[in-house]
N, C-alpha and C positions, 0 to 999 in steps of 0.2 A: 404655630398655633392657628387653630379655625377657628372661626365664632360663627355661629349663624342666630342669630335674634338673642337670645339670653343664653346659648347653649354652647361651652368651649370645649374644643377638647384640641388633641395633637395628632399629629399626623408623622410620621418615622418614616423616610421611604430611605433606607438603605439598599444599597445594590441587590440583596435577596430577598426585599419586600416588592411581590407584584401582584400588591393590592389596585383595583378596577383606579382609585382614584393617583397613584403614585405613579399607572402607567399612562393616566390622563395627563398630569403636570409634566412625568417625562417627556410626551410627545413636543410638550408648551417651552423646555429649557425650565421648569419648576416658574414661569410666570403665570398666575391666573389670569391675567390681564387679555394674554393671547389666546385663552381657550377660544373654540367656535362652536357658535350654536347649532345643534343636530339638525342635521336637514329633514325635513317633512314633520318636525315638531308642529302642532298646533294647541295652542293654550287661550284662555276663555280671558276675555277683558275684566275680567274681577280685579278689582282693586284691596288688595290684602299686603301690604309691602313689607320684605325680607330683607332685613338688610345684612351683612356678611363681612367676614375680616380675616384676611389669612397673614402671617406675618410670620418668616421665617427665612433659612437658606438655604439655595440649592448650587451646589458646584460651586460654593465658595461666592457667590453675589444674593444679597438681601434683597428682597422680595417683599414687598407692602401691598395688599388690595383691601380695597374698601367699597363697596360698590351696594349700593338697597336695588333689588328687583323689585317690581311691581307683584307677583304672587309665586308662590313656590312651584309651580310650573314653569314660569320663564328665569327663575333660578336652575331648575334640573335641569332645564332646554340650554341654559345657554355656559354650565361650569361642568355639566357630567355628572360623576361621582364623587370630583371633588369637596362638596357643602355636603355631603350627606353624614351625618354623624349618628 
């Protein structure tokens, strides 16, 4: 399950799902934790804060994140496609 601010939804990445964000998590072993943030991103010091929750499992090990960004820019900069719902 993803959450981003008030908004849930699920995420399925089955072997023949390769959706932009299931082949982000693949890269991660399904940790968000691991993502890296895109290089030559630049985002504006606005203070808007996102906070985010993914909670599910991948290859058989549970996987918790919880993490608030500062604005939906250094959200997409630094999880990908993952939070996009």
């Amino acid at each position: 399950m993803i959450t981003v601010g008030d908004k849930t939804g699920v995420l399925s990445c089955s072997r023949r799902a390769r959706t932009p964000a299931c082949t982000a998590l693949e890269r991660v072993g399904g940790d968000p934790s691991r993502l890296s943030r895109a290089a030559g991103t630049a985002c504006t010091m606005e203070y808007n804060p996102v906070h985010v929750k993914a909670m599910g499992i991948w290859d058989g090990k549970r996987h918790d994140y919880d993490q608030t960004f500062s604005n939906g820019c250094e959200l997409s900069a630094s999880t990908g496609p993952v939070f996009r719902l």
